[in-house]
N, C-alpha and C positions, 0 to 999 in steps of 0.2 A: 645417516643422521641429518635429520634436515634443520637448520636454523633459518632466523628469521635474518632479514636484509637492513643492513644499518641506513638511517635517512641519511648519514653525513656524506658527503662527495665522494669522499676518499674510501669509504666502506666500500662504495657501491660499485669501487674497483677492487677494489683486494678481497670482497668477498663475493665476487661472482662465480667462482667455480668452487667446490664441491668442497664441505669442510671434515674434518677430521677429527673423530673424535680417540682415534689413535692409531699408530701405525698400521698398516696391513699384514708386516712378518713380524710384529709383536703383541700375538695375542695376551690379553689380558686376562688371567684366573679368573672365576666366580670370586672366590670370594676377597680378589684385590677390588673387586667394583667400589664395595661399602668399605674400605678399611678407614674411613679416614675419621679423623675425631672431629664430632659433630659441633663443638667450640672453635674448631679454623675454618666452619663452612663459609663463603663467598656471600655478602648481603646482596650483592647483585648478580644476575643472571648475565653469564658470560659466552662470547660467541671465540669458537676458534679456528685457525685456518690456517693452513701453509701452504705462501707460495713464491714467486722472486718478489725480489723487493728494491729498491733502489739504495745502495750504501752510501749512509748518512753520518758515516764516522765523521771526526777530525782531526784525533789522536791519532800520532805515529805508531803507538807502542798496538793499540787496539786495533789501527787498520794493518799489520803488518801480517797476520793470516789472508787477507784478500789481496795482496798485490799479484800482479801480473808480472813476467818476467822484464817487462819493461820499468816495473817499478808502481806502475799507475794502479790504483785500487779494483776493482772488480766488484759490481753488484752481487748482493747475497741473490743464493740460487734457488734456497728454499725454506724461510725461514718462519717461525710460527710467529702470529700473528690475532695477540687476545685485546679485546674490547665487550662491550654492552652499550645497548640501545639506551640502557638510562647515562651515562658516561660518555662525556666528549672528548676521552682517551684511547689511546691506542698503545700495546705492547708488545715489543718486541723481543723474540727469543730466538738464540740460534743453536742448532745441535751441532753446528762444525765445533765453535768452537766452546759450547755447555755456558754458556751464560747471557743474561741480562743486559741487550743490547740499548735499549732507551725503552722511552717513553716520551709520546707524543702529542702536544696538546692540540686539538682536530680546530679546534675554535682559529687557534694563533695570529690573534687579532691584539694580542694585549701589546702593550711597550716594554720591552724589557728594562730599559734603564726603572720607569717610573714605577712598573711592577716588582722591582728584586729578583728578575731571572737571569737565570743562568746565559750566558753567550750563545750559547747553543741553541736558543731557544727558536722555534717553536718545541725542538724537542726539551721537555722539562728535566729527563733525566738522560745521560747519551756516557756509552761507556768510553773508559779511557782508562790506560793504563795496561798490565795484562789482568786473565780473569782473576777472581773473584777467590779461587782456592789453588793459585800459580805455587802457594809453597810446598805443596802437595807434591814428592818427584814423578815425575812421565808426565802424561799426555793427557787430554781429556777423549774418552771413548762415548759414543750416544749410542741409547741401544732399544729405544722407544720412552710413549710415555703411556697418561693414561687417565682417565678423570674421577678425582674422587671431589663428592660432595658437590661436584660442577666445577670443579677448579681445571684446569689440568697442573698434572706435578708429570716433571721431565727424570727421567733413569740413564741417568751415567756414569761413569767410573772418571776419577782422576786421579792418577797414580795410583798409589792402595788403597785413597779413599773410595768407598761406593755409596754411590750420594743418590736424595731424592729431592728435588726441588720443585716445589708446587708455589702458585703465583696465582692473586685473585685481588680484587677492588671491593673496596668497601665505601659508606657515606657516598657514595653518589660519586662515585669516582676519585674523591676531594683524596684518597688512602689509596697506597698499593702495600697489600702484602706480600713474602717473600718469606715460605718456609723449608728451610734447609733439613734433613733428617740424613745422618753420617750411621753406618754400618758397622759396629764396632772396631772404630778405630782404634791404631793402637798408640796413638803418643794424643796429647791438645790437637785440636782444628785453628789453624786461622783463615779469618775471611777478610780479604781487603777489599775495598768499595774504593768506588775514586774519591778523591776528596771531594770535590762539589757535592758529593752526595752527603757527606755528614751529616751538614747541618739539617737535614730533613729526615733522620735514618735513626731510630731508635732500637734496640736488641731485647729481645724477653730473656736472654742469657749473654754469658761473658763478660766481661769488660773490653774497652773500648782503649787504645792509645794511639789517639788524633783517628785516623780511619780506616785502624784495623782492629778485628774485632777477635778476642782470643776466647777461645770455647774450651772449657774440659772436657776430658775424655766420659763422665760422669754424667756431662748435661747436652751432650754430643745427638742424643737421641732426637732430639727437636729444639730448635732454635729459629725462633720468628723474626724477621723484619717488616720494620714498618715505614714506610717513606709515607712522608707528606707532601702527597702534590699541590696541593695548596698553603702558601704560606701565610699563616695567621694573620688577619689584617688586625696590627699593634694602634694604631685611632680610634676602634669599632672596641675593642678591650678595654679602654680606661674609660 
């Protein structure tokens, strides 16, 4: 699969060797290619890659899969890496540990204080906490992924859930989505997001108390999030 070369600096390093449009020992079915519903397709055409990265945590709780025996953190060794040529964002996913590691603004020229971003910034979004679905009992297992609609969505088990998580950009970047689809579970899903992320994180299901999101077993088949990486400029509105 050949993609085309991002102009930003940073692309023109993390996408120089060879990109993936899905594992090697997990081939994908004919008919998984087209499964995906053509109302979650991607408004932008997206590039993907995995390869090491440099670990940009800051959170104790999140960097404590990467440390070394000495304590000290350890670069990710192979972690995917989604963006588009129209989009001066970059995304991070890891399969060690099956979740949503940040988001990167490529620009990161802005001020944070004057802007309203987050500490962490340039990254917009940067995880912390444990994942995402920790109430889940066991482990997270990754077992490939795979692209529907141009997206890719990532296949992994955590604990008894067996989960599909697909991730794509919309409006010009300004949007990331984030679609969850759970396997017939068998009790509620809950999904915890760090709190920084709330206030940019909307749910097409569940309800929400403060920034964990609770899913029935009912509506458990697909559940979308929405982050906004751009926060509304509140002057330009009134």
């Amino acid at each position: 699969m050949r993609l085309p070369i991002f102009p930003f600096a940073i692309f023109a390093v993390m996408l120089s060797s060879e990109c993936f449009a899905q594992e090697p020992d997990s081939p994908v079915p004919e008919k998984d290619k087209e499964s995906g519903s053509s109302s979650l397709g991607p408004t932008l055409e997206l590039d993907v890659s995995r390869r090491p990265f440099k670990n940009f945590l800051t959170d104790e709780v999140a960097l404590k899969p990467y440390l070394a025996e000495d304590g000290t953190p350890e670069d990710f060794e192979s972690i995917f890496v989604v963006g588009s040529l129209q989009a001066k964002v970059a995304i991070f996913w890891d399969p060690v540990v099956c979740r949503l590691l940040g988001v990167l603004d490529l620009d990161g020229k802005k001020d944070p204080v004057e802007a309203d971003l987050p500490s962490t910034y340039p990254y917009i979004l940067q995880a912390a906490g444990p994942p995402p679905l920790a109430d889940a009992s066991g482990d997270p297992e990754y077992f490939g992924f795979r692209l529907v609609d141009g997206s890719p969505e990532f296949l992994y088990t955590f604990g008894s859930l067996v989960v599909e998580e697909r991730i794509w950009l919309e409006d010009l970047g300004k949007t990331l989505k984030q679609r969850f689809s759970f396997r017939s579970p068998s009790r509620p899903v809950t999904i915890k997001i760090p709190e920084d992320w709330r206030n940019r994180a909307a749910a097409s299901k569940g309800t929400w108390d403060k920034n964990v999101l609770s899913i029935p077993v009912e509506d458990a088949t697909e559940v979308v999030l929405t982050y906004q990486l751009v926060q509304p400029d509140t002057d330009s509105t009134n």
